[in-house]
C-alpha positions in Angstrom: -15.4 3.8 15.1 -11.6 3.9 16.0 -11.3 6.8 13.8 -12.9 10.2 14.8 -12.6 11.9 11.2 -15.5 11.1 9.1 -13.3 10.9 5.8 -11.1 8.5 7.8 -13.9 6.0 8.9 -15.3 6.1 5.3 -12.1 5.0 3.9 -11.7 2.8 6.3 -15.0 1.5 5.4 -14.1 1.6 1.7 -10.8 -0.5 2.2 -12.7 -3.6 4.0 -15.3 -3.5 1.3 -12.8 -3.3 -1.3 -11.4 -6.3 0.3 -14.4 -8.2 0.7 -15.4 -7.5 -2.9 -12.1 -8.6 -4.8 -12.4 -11.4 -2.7 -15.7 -12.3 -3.4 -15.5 -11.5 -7.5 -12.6 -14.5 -7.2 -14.2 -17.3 -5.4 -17.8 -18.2 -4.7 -18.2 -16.9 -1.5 -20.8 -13.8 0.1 -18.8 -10.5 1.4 -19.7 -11.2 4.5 -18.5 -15.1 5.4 -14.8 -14.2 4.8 -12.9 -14.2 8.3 -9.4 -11.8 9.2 -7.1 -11.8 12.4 -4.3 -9.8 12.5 -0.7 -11.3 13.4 1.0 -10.7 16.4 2.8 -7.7 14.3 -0.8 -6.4 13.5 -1.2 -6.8 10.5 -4.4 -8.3 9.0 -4.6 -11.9 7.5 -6.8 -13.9 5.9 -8.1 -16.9 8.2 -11.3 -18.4 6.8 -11.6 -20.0 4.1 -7.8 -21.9 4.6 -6.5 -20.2 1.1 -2.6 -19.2 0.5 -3.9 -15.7 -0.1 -2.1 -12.5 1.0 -3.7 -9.1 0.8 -2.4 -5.5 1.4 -4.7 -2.5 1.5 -3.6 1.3 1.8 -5.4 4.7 1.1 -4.3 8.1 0.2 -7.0 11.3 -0.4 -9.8 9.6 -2.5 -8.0 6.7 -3.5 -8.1 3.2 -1.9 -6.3 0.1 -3.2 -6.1 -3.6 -2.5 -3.7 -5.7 -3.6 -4.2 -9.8 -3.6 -1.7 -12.2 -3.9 -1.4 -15.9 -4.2 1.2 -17.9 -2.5 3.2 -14.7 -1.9 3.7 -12.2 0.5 3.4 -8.4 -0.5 2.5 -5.1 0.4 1.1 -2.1 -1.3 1.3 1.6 -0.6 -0.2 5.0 -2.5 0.1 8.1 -1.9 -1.2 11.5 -3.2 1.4 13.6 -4.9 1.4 16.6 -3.4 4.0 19.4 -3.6 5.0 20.0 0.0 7.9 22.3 1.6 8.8 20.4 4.0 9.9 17.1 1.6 13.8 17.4 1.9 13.0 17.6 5.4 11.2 14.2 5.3 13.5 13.4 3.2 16.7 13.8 5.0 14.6 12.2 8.2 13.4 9.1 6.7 15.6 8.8 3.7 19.5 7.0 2.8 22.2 9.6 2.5 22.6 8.6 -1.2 18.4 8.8 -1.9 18.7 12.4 -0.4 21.4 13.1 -2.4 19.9 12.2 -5.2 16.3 14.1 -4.5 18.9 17.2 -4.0 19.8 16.9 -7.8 16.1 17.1 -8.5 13.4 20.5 -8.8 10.1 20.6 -8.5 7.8 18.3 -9.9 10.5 15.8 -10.7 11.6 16.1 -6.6 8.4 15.9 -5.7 8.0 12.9 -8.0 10.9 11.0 -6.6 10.2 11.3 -3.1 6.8 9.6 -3.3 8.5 6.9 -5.8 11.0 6.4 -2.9 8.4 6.3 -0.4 6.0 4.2 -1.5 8.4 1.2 -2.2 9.5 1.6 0.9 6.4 1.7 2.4 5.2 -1.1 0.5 8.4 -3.4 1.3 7.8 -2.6 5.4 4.4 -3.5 4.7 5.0 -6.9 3.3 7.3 -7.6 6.3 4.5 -6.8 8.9 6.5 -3.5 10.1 4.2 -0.9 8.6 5.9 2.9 9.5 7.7 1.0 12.3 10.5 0.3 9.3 10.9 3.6 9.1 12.6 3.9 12.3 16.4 4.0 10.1 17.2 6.0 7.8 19.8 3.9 6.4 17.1 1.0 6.4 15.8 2.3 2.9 18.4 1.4 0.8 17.1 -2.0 1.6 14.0 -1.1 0.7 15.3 0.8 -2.4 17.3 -2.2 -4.0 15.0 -4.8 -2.4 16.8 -7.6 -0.8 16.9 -11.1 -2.7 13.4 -13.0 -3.7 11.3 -9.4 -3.4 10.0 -7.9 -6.2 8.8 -4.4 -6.9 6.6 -2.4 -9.3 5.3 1.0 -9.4 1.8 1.6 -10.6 2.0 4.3 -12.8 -1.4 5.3 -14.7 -3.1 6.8 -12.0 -2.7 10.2 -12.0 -1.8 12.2 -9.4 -1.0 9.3 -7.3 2.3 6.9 -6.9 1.3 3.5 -6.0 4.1 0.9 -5.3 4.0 -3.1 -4.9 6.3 -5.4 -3.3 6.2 -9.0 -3.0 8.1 -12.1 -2.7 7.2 -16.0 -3.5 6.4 -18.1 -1.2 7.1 -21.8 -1.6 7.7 -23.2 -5.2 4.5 -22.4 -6.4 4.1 -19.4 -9.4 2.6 -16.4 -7.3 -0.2 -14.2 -8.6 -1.2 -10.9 -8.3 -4.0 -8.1 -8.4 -4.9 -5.0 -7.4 -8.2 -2.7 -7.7 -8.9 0.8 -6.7 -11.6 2.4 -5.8 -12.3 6.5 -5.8 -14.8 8.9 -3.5 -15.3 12.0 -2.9 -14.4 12.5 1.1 -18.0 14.7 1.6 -19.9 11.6 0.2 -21.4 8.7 2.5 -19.8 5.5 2.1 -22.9 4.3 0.4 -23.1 6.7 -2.3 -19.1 5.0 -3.2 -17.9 4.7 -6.4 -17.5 1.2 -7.8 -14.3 -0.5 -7.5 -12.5 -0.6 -11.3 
């Protein structure tokens, strides 16, 4: 109810049952036994059952994602590609000197392409650290988050069209980490109970 848009509160809706459900399709447990907190950054955690499982959800239009991970920390971001004018803007704002030189070189789709490429992985790396937007704060901050810092990973998601999805993660411990992700899709008129499945 923290959210006064309808289309938000159904995402909202969407993400925890997308959350609940990728949970539950991997260990014998009902949607509704599994327990969160958040940290004292705010970002949500997994606290019952005691598992090393990290999870990550973000939403853009009619898209909503989860990533899981095991023994690993990560983050996930998607966004809607959407041609705007004021990009270079955001660009310039948010953006390293050389990733804004480099979106200059660019037109059009392929601008608009690169800028949500750079975004997301930001977005996704902040996210992993617990900073959300708050990493944001320094432009010059991205080129971490472009090159990624030692022991983080990244890969874009690319087959969804008409989105750029990004996730970043980094082992924790000696044990191989593992990682998912599902999606699900809705039309933002349609009540959360009339959602699609998650694929």
């Amino acid at each position: 109810m923290r959210f006064a848009d309808p289309a938000d509160r159904h995402r909202a809706v969407l993400a925890r049952l997308l959350l609940r459900g990728a949970l539950s399709r991997r260990y014998p447990l009902p949607l509704a036994d599994w327990r969160f907190a958040r940290d004292r950054r705010g970002k949500p955690a997994l606290v019952w059952p005691a598992l090393p499982l990290a999870f990550n959800l973000s939403h853009s239009a009619d898209l909503v994602v989860c990533a899981l991970g095991w023994q690993c920390e990560l983050g996930v971001d998607v966004e809607h590609v959407a041609p705007r004018d004021r990009l270079p803007a955001l660009a310039r704002r948010f953006f390293s000197a050389d990733e804004c030189a480099a979106l200059g070189s660019l037109s059009g789709t392929a601008q608009c392409a690169a800028f949500y490429d750079i975004w997301t992985a930001r977005e996704a790396y902040f996210k992993a650290l617990g900073y959300g937007l708050a990493g944001f704060s320094d432009p010059e901050s991205s080129a971490i988050a472009a090159t990624i810092v030692a022991g983080w990973q990244r890969r874009r998601v690319a087959d969804i069209p008409g989105y750029r999805v990004a996730l970043c993660w980094r082992r924790n411990g000696q044990a191989p980490e593992r990682a998912a992700m599902e999606t699900v899709r809705y039309p933002a008129a349609t009540p959360v109970a009339g959602a699609g499945a998650a694929s």
